[in-house]
LUMBARO-55670 format. One line per 3 residues: number of its first residue (from 1); their letters; for each residue x, y, z negated of C-alpha. Coordinates in pm, 1 decimal. Layout:
% residues N
NUM = a = X Y Z | ...
% end
This chain:
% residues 504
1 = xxx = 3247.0 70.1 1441.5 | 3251.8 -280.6 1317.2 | 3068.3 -539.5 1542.5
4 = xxx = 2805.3 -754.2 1318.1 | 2603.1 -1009.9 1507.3 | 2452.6 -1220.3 1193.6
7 = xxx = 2156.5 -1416.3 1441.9 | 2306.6 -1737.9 1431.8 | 2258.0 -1772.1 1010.5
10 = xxx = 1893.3 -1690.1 1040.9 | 1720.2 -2031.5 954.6 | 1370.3 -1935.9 991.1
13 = xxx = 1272.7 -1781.8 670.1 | 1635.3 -1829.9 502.3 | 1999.0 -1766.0 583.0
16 = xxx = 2256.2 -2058.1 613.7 | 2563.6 -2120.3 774.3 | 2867.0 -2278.0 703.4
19 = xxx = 3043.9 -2226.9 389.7 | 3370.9 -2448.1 363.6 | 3657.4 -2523.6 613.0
22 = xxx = 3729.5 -2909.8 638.4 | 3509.2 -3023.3 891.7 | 3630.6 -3057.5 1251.6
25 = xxx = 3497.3 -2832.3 1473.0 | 3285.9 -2623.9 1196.9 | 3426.8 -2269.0 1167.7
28 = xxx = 3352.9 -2063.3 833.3 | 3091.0 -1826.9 955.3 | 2893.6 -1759.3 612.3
31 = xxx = 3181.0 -1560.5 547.5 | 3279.8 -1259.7 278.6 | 3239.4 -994.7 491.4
34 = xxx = 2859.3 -1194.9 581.9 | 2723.9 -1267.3 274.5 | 2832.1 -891.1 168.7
37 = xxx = 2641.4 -772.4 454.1 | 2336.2 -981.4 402.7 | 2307.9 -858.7 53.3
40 = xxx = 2309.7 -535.1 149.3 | 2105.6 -597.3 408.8 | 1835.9 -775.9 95.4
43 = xxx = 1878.2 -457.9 -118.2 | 1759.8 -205.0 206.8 | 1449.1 -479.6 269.0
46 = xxx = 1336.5 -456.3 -65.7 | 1357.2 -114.9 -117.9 | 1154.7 -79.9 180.7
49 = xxx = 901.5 -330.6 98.6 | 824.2 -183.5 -265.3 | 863.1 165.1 -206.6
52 = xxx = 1082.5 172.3 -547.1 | 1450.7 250.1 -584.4 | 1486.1 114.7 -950.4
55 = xxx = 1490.6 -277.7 -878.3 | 1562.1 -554.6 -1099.5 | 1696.2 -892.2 -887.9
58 = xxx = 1755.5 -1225.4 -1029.3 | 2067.8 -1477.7 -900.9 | 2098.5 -1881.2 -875.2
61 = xxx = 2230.2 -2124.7 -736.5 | 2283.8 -2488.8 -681.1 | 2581.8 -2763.1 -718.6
64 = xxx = 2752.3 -2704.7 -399.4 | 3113.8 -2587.6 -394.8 | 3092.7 -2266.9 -288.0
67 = xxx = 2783.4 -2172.2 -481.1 | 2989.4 -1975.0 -725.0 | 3157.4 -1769.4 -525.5
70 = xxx = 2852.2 -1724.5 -264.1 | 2622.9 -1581.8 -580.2 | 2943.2 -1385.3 -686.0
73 = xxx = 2961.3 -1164.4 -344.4 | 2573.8 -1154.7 -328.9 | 2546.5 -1026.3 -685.6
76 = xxx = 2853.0 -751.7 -654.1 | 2694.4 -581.4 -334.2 | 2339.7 -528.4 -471.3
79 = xxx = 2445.9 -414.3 -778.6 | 2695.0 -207.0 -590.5 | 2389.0 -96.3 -382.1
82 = xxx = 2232.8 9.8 -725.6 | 2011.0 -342.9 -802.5 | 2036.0 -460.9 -1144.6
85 = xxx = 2134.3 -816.1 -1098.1 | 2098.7 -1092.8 -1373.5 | 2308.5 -1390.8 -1288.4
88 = xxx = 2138.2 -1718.6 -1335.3 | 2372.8 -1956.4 -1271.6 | 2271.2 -2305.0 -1202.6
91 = xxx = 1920.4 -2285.5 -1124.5 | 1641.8 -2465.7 -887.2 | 1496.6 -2290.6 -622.3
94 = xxx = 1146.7 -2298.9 -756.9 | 1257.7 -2185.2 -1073.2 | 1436.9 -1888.0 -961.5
97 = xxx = 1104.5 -1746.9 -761.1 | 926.8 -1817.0 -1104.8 | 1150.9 -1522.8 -1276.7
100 = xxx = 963.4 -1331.1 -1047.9 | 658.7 -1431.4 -1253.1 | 692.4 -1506.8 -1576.5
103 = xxx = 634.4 -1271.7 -1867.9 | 969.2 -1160.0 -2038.3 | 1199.4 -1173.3 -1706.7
106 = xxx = 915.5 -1052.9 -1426.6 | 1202.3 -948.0 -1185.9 | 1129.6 -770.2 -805.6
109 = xxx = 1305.3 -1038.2 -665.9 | 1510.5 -1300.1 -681.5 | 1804.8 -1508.0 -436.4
112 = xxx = 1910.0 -1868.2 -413.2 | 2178.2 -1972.6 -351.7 | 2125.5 -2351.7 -152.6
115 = xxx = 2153.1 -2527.0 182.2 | 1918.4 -2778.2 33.6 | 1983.4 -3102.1 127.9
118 = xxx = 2277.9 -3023.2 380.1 | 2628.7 -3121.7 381.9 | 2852.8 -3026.5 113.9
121 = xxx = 2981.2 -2760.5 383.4 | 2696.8 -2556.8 430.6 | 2543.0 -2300.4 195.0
124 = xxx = 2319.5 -2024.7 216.7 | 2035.8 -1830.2 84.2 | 1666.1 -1833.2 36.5
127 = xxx = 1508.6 -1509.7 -105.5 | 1175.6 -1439.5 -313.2 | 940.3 -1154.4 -400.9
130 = xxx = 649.2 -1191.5 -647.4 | 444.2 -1311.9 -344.0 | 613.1 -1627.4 -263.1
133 = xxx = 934.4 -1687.5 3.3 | 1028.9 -1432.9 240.2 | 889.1 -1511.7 618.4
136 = xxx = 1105.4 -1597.0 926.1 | 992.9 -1195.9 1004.4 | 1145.2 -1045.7 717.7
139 = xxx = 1453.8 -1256.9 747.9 | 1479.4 -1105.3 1104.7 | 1460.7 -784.6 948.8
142 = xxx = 1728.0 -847.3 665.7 | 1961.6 -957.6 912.4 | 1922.4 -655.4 1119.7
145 = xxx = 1966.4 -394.1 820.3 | 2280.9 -624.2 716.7 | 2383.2 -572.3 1093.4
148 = xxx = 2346.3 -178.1 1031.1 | 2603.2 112.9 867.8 | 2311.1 111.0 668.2
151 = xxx = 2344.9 190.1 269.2 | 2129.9 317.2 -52.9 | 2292.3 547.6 -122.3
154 = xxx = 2216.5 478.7 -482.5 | 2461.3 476.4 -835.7 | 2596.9 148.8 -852.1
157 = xxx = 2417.5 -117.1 -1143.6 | 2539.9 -386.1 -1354.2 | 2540.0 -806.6 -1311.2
160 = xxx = 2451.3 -943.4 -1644.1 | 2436.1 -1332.2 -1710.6 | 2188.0 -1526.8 -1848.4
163 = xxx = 2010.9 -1870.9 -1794.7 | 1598.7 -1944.0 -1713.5 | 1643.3 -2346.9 -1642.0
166 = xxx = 1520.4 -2384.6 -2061.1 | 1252.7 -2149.9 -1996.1 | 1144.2 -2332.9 -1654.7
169 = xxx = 1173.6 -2654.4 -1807.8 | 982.5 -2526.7 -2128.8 | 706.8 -2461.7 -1884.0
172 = xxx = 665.6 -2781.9 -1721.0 | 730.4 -3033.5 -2034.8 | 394.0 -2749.7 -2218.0
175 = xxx = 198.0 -2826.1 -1878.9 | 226.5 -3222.5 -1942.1 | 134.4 -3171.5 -2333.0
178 = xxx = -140.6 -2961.0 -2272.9 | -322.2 -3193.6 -1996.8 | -202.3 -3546.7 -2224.9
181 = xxx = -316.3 -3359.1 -2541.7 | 11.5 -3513.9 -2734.4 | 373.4 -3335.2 -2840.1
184 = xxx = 525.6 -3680.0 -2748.8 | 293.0 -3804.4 -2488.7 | 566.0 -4008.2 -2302.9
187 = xxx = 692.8 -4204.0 -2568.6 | 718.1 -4567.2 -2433.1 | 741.3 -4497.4 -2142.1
190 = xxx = 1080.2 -4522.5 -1906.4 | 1090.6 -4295.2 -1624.5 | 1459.4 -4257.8 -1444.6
193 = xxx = 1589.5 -3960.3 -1254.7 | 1828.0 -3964.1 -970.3 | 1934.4 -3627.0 -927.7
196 = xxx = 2198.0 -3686.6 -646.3 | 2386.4 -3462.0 -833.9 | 2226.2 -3189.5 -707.5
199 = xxx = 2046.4 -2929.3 -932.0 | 1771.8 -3149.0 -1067.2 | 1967.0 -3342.1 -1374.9
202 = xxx = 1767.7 -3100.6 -1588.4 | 1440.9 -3252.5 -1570.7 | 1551.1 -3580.3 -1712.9
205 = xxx = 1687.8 -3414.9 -2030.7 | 1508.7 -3074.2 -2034.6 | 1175.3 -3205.5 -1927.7
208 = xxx = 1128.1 -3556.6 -2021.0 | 1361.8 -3640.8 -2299.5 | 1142.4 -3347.9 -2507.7
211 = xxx = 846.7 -3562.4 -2436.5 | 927.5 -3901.8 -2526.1 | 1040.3 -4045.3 -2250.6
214 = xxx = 1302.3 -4304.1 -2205.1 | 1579.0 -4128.3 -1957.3 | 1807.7 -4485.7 -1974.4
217 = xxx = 1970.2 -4551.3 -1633.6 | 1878.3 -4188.9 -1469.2 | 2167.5 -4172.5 -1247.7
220 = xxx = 2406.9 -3896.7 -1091.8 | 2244.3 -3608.0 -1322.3 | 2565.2 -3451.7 -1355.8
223 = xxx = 2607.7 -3157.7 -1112.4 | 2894.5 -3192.9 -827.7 | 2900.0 -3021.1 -458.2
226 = xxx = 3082.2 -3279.4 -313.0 | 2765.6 -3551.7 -340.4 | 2984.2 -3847.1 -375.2
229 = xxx = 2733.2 -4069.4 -433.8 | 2490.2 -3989.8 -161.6 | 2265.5 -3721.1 -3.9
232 = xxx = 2041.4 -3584.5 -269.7 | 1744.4 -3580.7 2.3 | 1447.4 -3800.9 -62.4
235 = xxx = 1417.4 -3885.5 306.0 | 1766.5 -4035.3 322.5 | 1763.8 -4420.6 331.5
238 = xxx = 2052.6 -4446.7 77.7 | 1897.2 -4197.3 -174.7 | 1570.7 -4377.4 -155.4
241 = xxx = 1765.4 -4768.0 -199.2 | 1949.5 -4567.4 -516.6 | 1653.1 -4433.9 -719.2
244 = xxx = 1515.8 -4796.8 -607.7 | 1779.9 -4967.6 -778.0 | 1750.5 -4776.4 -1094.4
247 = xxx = 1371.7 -4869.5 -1098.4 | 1436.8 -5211.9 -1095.2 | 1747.0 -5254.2 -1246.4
250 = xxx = 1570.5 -5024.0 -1538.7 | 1243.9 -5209.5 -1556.0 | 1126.8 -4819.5 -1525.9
253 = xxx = 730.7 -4667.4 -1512.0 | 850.9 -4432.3 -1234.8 | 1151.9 -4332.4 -1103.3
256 = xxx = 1195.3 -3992.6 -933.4 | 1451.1 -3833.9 -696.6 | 1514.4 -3466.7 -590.6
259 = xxx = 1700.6 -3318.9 -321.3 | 1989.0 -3039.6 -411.0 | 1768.6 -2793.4 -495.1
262 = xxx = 1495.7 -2964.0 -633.2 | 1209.5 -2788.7 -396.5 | 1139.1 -3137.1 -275.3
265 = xxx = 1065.6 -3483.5 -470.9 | 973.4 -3822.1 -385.3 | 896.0 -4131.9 -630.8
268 = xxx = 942.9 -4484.6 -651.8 | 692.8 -4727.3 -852.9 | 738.6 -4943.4 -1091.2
271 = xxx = 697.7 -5226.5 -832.5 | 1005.2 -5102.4 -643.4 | 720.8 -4953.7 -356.5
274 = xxx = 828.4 -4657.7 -244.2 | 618.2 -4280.6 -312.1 | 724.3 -4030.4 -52.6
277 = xxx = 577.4 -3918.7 296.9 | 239.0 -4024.3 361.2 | 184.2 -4221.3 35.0
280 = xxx = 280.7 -3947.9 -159.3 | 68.3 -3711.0 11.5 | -221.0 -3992.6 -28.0
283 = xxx = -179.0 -4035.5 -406.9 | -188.9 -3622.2 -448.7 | -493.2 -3556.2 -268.8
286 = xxx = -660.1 -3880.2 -445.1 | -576.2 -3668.4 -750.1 | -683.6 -3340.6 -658.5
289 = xxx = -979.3 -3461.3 -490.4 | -1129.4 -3594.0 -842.7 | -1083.5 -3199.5 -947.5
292 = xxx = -1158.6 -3043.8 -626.3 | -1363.4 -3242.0 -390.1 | -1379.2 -3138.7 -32.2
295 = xxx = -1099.4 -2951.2 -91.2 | -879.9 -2945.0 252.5 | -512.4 -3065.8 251.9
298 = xxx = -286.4 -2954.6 486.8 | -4.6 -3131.5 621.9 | 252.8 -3141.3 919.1
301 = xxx = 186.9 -3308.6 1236.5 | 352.0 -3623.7 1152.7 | 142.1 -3771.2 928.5
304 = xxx = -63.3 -4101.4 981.8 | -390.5 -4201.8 1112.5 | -408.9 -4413.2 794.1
307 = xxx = -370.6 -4112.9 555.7 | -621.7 -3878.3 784.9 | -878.6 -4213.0 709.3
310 = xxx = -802.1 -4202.0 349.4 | -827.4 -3806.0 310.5 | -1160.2 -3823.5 451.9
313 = xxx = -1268.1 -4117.1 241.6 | -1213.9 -3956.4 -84.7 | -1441.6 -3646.3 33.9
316 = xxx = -1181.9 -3406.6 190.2 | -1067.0 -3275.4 479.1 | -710.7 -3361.2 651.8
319 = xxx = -571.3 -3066.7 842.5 | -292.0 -3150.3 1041.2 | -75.7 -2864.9 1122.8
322 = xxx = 264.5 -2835.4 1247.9 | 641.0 -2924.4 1150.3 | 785.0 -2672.0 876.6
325 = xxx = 692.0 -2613.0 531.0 | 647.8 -2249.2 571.2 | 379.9 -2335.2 851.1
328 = xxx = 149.6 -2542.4 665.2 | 190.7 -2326.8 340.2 | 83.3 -2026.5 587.1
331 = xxx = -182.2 -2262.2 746.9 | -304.7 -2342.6 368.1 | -274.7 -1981.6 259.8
334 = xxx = -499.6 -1863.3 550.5 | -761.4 -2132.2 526.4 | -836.8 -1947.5 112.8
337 = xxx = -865.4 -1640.2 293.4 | -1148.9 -1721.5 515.9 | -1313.1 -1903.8 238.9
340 = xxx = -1198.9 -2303.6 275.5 | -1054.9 -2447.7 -1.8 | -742.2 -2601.9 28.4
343 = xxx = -576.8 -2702.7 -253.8 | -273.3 -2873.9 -94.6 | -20.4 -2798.0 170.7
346 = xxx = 262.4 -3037.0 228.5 | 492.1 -3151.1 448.9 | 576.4 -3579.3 466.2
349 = xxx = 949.2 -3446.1 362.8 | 831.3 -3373.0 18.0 | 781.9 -3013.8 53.3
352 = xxx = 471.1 -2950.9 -143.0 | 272.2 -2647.8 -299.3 | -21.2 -2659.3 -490.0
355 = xxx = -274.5 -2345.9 -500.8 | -298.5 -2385.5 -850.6 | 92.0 -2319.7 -861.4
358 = xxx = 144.3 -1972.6 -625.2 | 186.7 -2217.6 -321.2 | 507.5 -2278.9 -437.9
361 = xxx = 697.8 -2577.7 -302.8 | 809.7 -2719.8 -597.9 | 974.9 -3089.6 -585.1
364 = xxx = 973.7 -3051.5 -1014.4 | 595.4 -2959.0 -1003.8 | 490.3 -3259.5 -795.0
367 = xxx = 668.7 -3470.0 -1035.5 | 480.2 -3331.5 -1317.5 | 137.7 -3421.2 -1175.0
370 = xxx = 258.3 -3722.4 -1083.2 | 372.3 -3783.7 -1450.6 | 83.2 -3673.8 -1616.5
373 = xxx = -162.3 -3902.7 -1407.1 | 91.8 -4221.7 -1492.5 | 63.3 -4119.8 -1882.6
376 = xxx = -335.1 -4115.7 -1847.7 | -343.2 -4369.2 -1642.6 | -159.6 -4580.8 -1951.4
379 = xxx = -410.3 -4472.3 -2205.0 | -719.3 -4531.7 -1951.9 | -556.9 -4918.1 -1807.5
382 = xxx = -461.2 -4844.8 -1446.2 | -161.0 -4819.2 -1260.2 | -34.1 -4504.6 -1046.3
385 = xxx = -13.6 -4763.8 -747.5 | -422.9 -4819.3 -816.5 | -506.9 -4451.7 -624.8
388 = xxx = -327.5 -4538.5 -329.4 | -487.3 -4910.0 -250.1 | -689.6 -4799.1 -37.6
391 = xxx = -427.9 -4645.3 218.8 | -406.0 -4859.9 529.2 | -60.4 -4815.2 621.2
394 = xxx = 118.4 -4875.8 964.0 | 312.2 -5208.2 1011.4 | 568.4 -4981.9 1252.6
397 = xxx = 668.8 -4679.6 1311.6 | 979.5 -4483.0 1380.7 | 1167.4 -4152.4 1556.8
400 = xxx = 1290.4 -4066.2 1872.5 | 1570.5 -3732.9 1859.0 | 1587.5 -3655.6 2207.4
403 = xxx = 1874.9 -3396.0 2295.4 | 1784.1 -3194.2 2613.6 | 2098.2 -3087.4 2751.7
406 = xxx = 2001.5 -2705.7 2850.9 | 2050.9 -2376.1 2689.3 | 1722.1 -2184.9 2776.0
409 = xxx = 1565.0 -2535.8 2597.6 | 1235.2 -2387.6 2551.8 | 1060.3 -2362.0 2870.0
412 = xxx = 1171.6 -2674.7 3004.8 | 1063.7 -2865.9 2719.7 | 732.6 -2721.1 2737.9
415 = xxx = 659.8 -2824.9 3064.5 | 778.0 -3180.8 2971.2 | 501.8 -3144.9 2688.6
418 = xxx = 257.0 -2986.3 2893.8 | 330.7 -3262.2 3207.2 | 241.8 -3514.6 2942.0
421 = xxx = -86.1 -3410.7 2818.6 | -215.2 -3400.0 3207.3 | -46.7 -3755.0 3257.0
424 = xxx = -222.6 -3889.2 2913.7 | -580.4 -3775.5 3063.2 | -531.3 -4026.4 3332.5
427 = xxx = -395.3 -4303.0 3167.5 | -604.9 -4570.9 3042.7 | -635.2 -4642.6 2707.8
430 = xxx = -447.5 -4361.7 2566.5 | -660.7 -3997.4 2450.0 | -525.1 -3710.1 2277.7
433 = xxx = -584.9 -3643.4 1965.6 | -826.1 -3390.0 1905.4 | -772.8 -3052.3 1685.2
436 = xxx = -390.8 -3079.4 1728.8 | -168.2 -2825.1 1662.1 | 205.5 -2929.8 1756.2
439 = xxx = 362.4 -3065.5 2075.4 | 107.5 -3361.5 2230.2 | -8.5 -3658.9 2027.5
442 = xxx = -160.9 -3935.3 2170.3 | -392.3 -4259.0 2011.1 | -348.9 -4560.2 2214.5
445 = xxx = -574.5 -4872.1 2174.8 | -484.1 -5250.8 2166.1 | -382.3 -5318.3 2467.9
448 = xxx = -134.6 -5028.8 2460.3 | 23.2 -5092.2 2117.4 | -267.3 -4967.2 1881.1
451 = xxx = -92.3 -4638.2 1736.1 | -5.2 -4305.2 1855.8 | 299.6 -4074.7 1958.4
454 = xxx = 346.3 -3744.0 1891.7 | 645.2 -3568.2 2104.2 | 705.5 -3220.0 2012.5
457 = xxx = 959.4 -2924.8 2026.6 | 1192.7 -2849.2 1805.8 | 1182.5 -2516.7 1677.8
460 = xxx = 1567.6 -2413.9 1686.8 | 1738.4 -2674.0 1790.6 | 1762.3 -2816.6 2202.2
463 = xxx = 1601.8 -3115.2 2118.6 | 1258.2 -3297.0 2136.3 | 1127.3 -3545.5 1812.5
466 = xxx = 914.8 -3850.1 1907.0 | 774.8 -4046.1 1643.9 | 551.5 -4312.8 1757.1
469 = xxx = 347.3 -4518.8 1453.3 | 173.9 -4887.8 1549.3 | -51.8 -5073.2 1354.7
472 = xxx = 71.1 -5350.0 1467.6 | 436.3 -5573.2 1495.8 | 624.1 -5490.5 1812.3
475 = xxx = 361.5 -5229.6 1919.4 | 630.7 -4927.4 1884.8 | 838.7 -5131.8 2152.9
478 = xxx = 521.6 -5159.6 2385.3 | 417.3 -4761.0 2324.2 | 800.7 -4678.3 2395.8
481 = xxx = 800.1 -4846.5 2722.3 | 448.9 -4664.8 2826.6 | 630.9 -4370.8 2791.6
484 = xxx = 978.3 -4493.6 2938.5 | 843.6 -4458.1 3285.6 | 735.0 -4070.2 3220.6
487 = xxx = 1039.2 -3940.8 3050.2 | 1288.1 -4082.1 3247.2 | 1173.8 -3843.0 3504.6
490 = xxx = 1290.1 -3544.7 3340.7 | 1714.1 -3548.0 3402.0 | 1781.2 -3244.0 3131.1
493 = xxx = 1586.5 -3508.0 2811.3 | 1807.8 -3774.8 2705.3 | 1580.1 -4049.6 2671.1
496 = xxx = 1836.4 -4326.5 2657.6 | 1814.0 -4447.1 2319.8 | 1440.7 -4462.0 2345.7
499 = xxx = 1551.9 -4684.6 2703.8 | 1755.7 -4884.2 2490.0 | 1542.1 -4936.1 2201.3
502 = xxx = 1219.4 -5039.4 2468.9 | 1423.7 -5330.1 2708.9 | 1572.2 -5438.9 2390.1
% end
């Protein structure tokens, strides 16, 4: 019997692994053979989970090179495992869980095909019922079924073609007329789109064209796996100077930028200021809070004092959670159920899903809010920038990856954690932050740099994040060599570059 061992693509709640040969040191493990498997593997889960044996199972996928050929193998085994598979083709994620949902297509599932924002090597899938994205659980139990002689045993069903991306974008350019009350609300206004050539080109002319808008000098709309021009990721330094370029070389209203498969957005102003981590999460709960106040927002651990302040300020409640979009989507999820509202959970790398929306992280659907508020702010004589003034900001802050150099990781980087939050009791001028959720994060007062630090685990990988945040100039440097001392102590954490960056 054939050996399978599949553990190493689960991501969490997706598959990925690596797709192309050409990288040193990177051997092809999201092979034919795999991806077979794992769709088999999808077609048992499913079956399980409705109870049904006649299935219907919609199939996208994003720019990347071997997206084709990945959606090929994944549609032949479940139809050959009797699903009826329509193939999509280029899609974005959100869309393809919205076939799931919309009347006319309604399917029992649906698969990506997307790495999302990682190198042109990599692919994998993400996979959707009519109840959102799959959990890191089910994923576990995909990959064991895939791992299994397992089969349906059922006739074999056909892969049809067709497209949803007009349908999706129908959707979204009907939610902006409806809430502008206008066919052609956008006219006059220029809003670019830099779509790293990733999946997202089709908002510019599917979405806003339709409406009005001015698309002139969108760049890189045109779908290509290799991402010559840079990382579509709107945390990525280059991808943020690009769309920032367009703004200003444009004279745009707004410029936006996705990442490959356009479950993630961030903005730029028409100043050239940048929209994305806490600002963005500041200028969406501003909005929502006019519609919904009190409403609680969830976000990762990351975020800043400054936005918790601002949260609070406009009526609502800032729920800091942990790392991972699926967390503070589950966080958000279970808050409804026991009767808080929270209309928001979102992570500071874009990942956002409204309530209103199926807690769908949707970089496309962000956009859309953020569009309609910049066409009624127009009519009503303020700027987008205007909800945001407010938001004290940090003058510092920055990251720490810290590799530990172990294979049981874990434990040891626990104790590091929990050695720290006994050693922060004692120290003077530093307290923990209360009602946290992830890792230990400290506030430290004037004399000790006036910011915080948050060090925390990584959930997969052997290495522990630092960010550290100052409200004043040079007060990362002074927090960094507080903690110098500590880590240092620990000989499986490399702490050198933080070493480096404090005596320099």
């Amino acid at each position: 019997m054939e050996v399978r061992n599949y553990s190493k693509l689960r991501n969490e709640s997706d598959i990925r692994g690596i797709a192309l040969e050409g990288v040193a040191g990177q051997e092809v493990n999201l092979t034919e053979s795999a991806c077979r498997d794992i769709a088999r593997g999808f077609a048992l889960w499913l079956i399980r989970r409705t109870g049904r044996t006649k299935l219907r199972v919609a199939v996208g996928r994003d720019s990347r090179l071997s997206g084709e050929k990945l959606l090929g193998w994944m549609a032949e085994e479940l139809a050959a495992e009797g699903i009826s598979v329509t193939d999509m083709g280029l899609a974005s994620t959100p869309a393809m869980f919205m076939t799931t949902k919309t009347e006319g297509f309604m399917f029992d599932g649906a698969v990506m095909v997307t790495a999302s924002h990682l190198p042109y090597n990599r692919n994998g899938y993400k996979f959707f019922t009519p109840d959102g994205g799959v959990e890191a659980s089910d994923i576990k139990e995909m990959v064991a079924f895939a791992e299994s002689e397992g089969h349906t045993g059922l006739k074999k069903a056909d892969v049809v073609k067709d497209s949803f991306m007009d349908v999706y974008s129908k959707r979204l350019a009907d939610m902006i007329r409806s809430a502008c009350g206008s066919e052609r609300p956008l006219e006059g206004l220029r809003i670019v789109v830099d779509a790293g050539n990733g999946a997202g080109g089709f908002y510019a002319e599917k979405v806003l064209k339709p409406l009005g808008a001015d698309i002139t000098g969108s760049r890189y709309l045109e779908p290509d796996g290799r991402f010559p021009n840079h990382i579509p990721n709107p945390e990525n330094k280059e991808a943020m100077e690009s769309i920032t370029e367009a703004v200003k070389e444009s004279h745009a209203d707004l410029g936006i930028i996705f990442d490959t498969d356009v479950d993630r957005a961030g903005a730029v102003l028409s100043d050239g200021s940048e929209l994305n981590r806490n600002r963005l999460i500041a200028i969406l709960s501003a909005m929502l809070l006019r519609d919904h106040p009190h409403t609680t927002i969830v976000t990762d651990s990351v975020t800043s004092s400054g936005l918790a302040e601002f949260i609070a300020a406009k009526g609502g409640v800032h729920h800091r959670f942990r790392r991972g979009y699926r967390n503070v989507i589950n966080e958000s999820v279970r808050l409804n159920s026991e009767g808080i509202d929270s209309q928001l959970a979102i992570e500071t790398s874009g990942h956002g899903a409204f309530k209103e929306n199926y807690f769908l992280d949707d970089g496309a659907y962000i956009v859309t809010k953020l569009i309609i508020e910049l066409s009624r702010g127009r009519k009503n004589g303020y700027e987008l920038s205007s909800l945001i003034k407010d938001l004290r900001e940090p003058a510092e802050s920055s990251e720490f990856r810290m590799d530990l150099k172990l294979d049981d990781f874990k434990p040891y980087g626990q104790d590091i954690i929990d050695r720290l939050t006994e050693y922060a009791k004692g120290q003077e001028g530093w307290s923990l932050a209360p009602s946290n959720f992830e890792g230990v994060r400290v506030d430290l007062d004037g004399s000790h740099g006036n910011g915080w630090f948050l060090l925390r685990l990584s959930l997969h990988e052997p290495l522990m994040p630092l960010n550290i945040e100052s409200d004043e100039e040079g007060g990362v440097k002074k927090i960094a060599q507080e903690l110098c001392g500590f880590l240092e102590g620990f000989d499986k954490l490399d702490s050198s570059k933080l070493a480096e960056f404090a005596r320099g």
